[in-house]
C-alpha positions in Angstrom: -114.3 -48.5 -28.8 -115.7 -45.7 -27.0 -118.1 -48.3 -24.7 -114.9 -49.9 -24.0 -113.3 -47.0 -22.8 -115.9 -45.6 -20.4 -116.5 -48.4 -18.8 -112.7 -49.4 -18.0 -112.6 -45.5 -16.8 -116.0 -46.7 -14.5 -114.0 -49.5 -13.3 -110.4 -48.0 -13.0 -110.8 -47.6 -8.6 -111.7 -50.6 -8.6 -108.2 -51.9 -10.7 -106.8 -49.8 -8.0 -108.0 -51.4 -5.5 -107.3 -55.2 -6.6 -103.3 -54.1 -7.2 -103.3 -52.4 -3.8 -104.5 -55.3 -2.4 -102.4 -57.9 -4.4 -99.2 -55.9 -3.5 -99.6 -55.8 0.4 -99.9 -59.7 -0.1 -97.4 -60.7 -2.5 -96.4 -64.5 -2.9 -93.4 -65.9 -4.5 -92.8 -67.8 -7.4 -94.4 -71.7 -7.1 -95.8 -70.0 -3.7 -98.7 -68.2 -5.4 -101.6 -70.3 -3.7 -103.5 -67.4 -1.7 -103.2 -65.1 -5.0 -104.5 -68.3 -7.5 -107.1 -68.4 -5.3 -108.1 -64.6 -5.6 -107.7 -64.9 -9.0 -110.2 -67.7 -9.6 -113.1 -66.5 -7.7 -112.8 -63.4 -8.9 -113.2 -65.1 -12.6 -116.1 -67.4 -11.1 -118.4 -64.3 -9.7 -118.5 -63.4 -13.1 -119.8 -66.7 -14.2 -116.3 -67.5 -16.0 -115.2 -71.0 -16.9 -112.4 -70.8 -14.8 -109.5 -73.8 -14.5 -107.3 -74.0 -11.9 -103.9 -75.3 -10.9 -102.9 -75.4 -14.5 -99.3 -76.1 -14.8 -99.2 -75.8 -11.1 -100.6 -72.5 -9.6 -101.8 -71.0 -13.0 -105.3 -70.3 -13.2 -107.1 -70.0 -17.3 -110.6 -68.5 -17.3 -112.8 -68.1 -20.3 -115.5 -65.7 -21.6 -117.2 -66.8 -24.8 -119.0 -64.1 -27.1 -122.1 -64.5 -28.4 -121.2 -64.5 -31.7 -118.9 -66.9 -33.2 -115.1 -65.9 -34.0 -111.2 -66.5 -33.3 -109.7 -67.2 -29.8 -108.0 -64.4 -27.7 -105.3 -65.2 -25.0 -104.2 -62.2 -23.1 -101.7 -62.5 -20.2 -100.6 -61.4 -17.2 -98.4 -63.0 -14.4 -98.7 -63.1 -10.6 -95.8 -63.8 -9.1 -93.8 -61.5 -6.4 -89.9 -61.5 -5.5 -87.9 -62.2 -2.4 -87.2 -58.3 -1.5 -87.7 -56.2 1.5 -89.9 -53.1 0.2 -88.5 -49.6 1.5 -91.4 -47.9 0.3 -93.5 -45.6 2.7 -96.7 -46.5 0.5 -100.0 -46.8 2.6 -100.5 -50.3 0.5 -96.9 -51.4 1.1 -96.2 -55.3 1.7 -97.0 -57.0 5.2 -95.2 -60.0 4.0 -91.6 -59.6 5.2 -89.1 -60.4 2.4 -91.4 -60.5 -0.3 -92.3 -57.9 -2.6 -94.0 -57.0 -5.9 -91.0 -54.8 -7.3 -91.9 -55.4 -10.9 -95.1 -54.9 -11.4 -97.2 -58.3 -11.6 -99.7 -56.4 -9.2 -100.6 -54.3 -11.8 -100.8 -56.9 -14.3 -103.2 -59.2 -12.6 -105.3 -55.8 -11.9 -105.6 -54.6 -15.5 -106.2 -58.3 -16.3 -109.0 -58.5 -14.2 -110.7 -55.3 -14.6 -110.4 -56.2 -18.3 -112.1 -59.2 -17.8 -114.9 -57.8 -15.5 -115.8 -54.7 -18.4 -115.5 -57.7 -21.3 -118.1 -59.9 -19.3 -120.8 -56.7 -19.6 -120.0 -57.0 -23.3 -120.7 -60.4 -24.2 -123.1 -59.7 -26.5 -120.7 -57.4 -28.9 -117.5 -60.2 -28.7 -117.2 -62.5 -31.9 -115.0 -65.2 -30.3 -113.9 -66.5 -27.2 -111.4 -64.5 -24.8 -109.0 -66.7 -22.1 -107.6 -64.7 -19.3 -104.2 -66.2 -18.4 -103.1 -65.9 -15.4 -99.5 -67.3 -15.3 -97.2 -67.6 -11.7 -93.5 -68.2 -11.9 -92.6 -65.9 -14.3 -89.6 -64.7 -12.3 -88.2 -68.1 -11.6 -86.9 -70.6 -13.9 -88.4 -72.9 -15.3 -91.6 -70.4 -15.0 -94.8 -71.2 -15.2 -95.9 -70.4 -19.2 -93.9 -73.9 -20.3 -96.1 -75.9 -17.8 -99.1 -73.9 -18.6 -98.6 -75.0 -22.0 -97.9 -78.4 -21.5 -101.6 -78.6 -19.4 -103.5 -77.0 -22.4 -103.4 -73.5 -21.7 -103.5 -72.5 -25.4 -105.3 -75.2 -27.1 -107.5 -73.8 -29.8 -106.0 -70.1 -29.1 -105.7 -68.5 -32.1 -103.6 -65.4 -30.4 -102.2 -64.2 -27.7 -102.0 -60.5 -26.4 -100.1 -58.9 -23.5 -97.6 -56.2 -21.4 -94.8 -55.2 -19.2 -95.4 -52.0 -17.1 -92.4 -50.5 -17.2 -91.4 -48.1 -14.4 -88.4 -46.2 -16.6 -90.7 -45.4 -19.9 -92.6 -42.3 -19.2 -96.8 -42.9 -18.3 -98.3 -42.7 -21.5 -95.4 -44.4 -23.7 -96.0 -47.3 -25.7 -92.8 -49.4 -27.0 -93.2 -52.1 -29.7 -91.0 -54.4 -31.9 -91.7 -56.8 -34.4 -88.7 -60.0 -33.8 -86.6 -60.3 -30.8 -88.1 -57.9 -28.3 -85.9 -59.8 -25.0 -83.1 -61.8 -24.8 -82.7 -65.3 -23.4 -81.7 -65.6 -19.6 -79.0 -67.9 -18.9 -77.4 -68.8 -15.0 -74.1 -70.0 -14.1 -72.8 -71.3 -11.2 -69.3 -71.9 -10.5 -67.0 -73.4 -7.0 -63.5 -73.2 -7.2 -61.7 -75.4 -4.9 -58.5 -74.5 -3.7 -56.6 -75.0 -0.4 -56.7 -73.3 2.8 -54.5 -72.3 4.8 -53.0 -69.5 7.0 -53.1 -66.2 6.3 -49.4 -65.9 6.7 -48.2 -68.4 4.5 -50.0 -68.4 1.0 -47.2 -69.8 -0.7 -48.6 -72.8 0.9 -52.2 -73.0 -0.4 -54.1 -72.4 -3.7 -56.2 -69.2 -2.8 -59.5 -69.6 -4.4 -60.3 -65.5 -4.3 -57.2 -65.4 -6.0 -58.0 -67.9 -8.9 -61.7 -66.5 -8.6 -60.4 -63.0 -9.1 -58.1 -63.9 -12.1 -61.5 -66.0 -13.5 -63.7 -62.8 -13.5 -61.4 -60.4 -15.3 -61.0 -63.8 -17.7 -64.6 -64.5 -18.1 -65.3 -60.2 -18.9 -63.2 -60.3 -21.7 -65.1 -63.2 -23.4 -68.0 -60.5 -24.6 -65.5 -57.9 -25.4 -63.0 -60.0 -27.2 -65.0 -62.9 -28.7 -68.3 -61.8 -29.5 -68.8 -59.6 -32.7 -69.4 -55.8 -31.7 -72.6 -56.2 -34.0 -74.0 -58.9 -31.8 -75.2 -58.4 -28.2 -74.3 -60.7 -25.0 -74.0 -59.9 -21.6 -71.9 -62.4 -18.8 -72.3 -61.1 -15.6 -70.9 -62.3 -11.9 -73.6 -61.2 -9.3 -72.5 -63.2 -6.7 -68.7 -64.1 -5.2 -68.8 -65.8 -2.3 -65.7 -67.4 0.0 -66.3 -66.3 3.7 -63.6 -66.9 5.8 -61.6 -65.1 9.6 -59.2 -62.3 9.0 -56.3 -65.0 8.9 -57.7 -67.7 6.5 -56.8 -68.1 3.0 -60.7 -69.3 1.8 -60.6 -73.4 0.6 -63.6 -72.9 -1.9 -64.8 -69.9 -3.3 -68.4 -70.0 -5.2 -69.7 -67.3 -7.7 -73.3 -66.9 -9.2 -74.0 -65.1 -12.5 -76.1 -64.7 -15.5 -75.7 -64.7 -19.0 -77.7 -62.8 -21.7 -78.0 -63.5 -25.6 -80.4 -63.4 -28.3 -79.2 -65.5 -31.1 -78.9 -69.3 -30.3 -75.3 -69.4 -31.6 -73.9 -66.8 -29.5 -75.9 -68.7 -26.8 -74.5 -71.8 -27.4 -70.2 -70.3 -27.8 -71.2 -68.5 -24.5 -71.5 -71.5 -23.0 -68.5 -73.4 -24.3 -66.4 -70.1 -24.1 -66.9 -69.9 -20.6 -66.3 -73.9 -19.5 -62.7 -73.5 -21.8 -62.2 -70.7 -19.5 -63.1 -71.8 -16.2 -61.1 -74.8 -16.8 -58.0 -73.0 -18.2 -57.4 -70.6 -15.1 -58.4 -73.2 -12.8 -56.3 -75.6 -14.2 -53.4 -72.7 -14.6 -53.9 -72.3 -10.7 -53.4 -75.6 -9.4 -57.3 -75.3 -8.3 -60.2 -77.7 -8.9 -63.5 -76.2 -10.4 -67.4 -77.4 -11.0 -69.2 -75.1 -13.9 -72.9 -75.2 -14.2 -74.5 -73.5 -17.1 -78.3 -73.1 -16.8 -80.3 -72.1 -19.4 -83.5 -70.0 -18.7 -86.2 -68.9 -21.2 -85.7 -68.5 -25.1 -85.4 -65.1 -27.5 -88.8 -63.1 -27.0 -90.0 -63.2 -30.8 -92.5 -61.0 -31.9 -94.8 -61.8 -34.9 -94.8 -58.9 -37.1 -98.2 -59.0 -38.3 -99.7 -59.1 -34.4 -97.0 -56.4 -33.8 -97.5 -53.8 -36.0 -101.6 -54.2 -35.5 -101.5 -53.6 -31.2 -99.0 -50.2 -32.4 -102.0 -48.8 -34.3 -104.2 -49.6 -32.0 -102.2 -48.1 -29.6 -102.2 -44.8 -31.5 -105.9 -44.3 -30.9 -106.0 -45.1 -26.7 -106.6 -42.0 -24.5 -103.7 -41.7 -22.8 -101.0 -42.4 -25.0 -98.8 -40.1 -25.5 -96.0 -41.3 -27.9 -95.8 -45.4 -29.4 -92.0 -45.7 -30.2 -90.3 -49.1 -31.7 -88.3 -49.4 -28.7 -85.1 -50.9 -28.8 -84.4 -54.8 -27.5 -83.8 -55.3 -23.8 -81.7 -58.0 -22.2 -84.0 -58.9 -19.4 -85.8 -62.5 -19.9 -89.7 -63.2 -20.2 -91.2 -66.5 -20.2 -94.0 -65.0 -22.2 -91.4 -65.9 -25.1 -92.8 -69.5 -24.7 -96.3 -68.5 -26.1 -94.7 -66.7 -29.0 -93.1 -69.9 -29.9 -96.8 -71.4 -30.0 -98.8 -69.4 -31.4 -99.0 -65.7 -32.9 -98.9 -62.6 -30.9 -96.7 -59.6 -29.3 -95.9 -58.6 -26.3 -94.9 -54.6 -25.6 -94.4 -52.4 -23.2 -96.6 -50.1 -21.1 -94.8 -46.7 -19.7 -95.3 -46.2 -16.0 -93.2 -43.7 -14.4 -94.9 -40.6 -12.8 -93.7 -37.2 -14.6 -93.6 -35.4 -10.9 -91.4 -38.6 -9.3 -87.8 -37.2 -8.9 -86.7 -40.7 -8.9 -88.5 -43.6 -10.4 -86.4 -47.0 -9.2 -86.4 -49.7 -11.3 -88.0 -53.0 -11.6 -86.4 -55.6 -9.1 -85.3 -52.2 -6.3 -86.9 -52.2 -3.1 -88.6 -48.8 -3.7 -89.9 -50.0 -7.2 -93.2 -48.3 -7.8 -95.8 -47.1 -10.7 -98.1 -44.5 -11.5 -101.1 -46.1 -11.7 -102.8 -44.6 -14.4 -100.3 -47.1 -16.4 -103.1 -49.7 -15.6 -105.8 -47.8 -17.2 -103.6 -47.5 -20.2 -102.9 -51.1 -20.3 -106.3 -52.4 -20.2 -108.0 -49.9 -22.8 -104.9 -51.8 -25.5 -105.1 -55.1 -24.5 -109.2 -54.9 -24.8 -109.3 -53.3 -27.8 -106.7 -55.3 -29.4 -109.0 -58.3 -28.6 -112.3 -56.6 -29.9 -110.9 -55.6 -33.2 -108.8 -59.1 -33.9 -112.1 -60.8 -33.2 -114.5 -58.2 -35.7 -111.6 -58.7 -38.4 -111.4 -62.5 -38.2 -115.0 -63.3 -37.7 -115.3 -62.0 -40.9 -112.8 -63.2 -42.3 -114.1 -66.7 -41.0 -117.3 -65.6 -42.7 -116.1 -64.6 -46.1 
């Protein structure tokens, strides 16, 4: 453990570095050919078996021990987000429009200044370790179901990984054994009316009218249909029906997500909101088209896998407090892998104790204390050192 540690602590400028770098050139989801790239021959310095394009821009690279043992996935996505950055940060992004604002910089980093300190230790590993590199997470489909579908876990036996998280204080730890993060769902919906002049509405079918109505409508679904007990979220991000001063709008459009984590409540979500949509529409006098997308399932936790990355986490220099944390209705494609094979996925705190504001994932002035990275790698590498000494022998018994 302790050989682990110092030599993560001799590489941690050097993690740094690779996230500083990786965040003034951030790519966008199915875009990520410049950061594959990086990530490969980084991978194949080291003398790593390295795949690319796996699933599209996904890169897999693999460091077998010297002694024989299980098979360790642990992952970490690349992909960036279509925002302008407002940070004054000396490494801040000199790709207009894009941005990493939630912390798949730091991921790759601690990934691959795991990787580098695992390759020195060859001799000591029991097993074989893949280093997943996944893009797409923040677009849907994302890339983990593809990456599956092109082998990315064949003969992995588990799989290991984490979220920095810019609202948990640096040196928190949160776990939990079953659904960790809920299931992200999109809807669109265009309501088609008819135009007109301002002046006379009592000759058209105002569609910001109807659309108005449909919101309030579409709130009370949650609060009036779904059991207090359960959690769902429905909301509309986007409301669009630009028109002059004078015009009573023709179509509106609106844009929203949905949030569950039990495939029931998924599913009445779904069929709730189409009986909706159609009654108000209907009501109205208006037209409407209702797409329902659904995104990525339930994050599932194994419980064994779980419990066994807390009390690891216990003993990391660093950590200050590891908390069962409650469930969070953001989406992770991760939740794919989980489906596959066993594992856990928790979360890494990141926010600096001297920041007076720490903004969170998705802002333009998202950011992380860095030391979060250091944290990260010393769990992730000792998870995989110790699941390998216990099943080796296991497999030698």
């Amino acid at each position: 453990m302790q050989k682990l540690f110092d030599r993560l602590d001799e590489v941690y400028e050097e993690i740094v570095e690779i996230r500083r770098h990786l965040h003034q050139y951030p790519e966008l989801s199915f875009k990520e050919a410049k950061t594959a790239e990086y990530i490969a021959d980084f991978h194949k310095k080291l003398g790593h078996e390295t795949r690319t394009g796996v699933g599209g821009n996904g890169v897999l690279a693999y460091l077998k021990g010297d002694q024989p043992g299980p098979t360790v996935a642990i992952r970490a996505d690349f992909d960036a987000l279509p925002i302008v950055e407002q940070t004054d940060v000396p490494y801040k992004s000199k790709k207009e429009g894009v941005m990493h604002a939630c912390g798949h910089d730091g991921h790759t980093a601690t990934l691959l200044g795991l990787a580098k300190v695992l390759n020195k230790m060859k001799a000591e590993l029991s097993g074989t370790v893949v280093f997943l590199h996944q893009h797409a997470e923040e677009l849907p489909p994302g890339g983990a179901i593809s990456m599956i579908e092109d082998g990315c876990l064949d003969g992995v036996d588990v799989i290991f990984g984490t979220h920095l998280q810019a609202q948990a204080p640096l040196g928190e730890i949160g776990y939990r054994t079953g659904a960790l993060q809920a299931a992200p769902d999109m809807f669109t919906i265009r309501i088609q009316g008819r135009g007109g002049h301002g002046a006379y509405p009592q000759q058209t079918i105002d569609s910001i009218a109807v659309g108005s109505q449909l919101i309030n409508s579409l709130n009370q679904i949650v609060s009036r249909k779904i059991d207090p007990l359960d959690a769902a979220v429905l909301s509309v991000t986007s409301f669009v029906a630009a028109n002059p001063y004078n015009v009573i709008a023709d179509h509106a459009e609106m844009l929203g997500t949905v949030r569950t984590f039990k495939e029931e409540t998924r599913a009445f979500m779904e069929e709730e909101m189409e009986r909706v949509v159609k009654g108000v529409c209907e009501t109205a006098g208006a037209g409407y088209e209702f797409n329902y997308t659904r995104g990525y399932p339930t994050l599932v936790n194994h419980k064994e896998e779980t419990e066994f990355v807390a009390d690891i986490a216990k003993k990391i220099p660093g950590v200050t407090a590891v908390k069962e944390t409650d469930p969070v209705m953001g989406g992770e494609d991760y939740s794919y892998y989980l489906q596959k094979v066993k594992g856990t996925f928790f979360f890494t705190g990141a926010r600096n104790p001297e920041w007076e504001v720490s903004y969170p994932h998705h802002h333009p002035k998202f950011d992380i204390d860095e030391r979060a990275l250091l944290i990260a790698a010393k769990i992730l590498g000792q998870a995989t050192l110790e699941y390998m000494q216990v099943h080796a022998k296991e497999v030698q018994v």
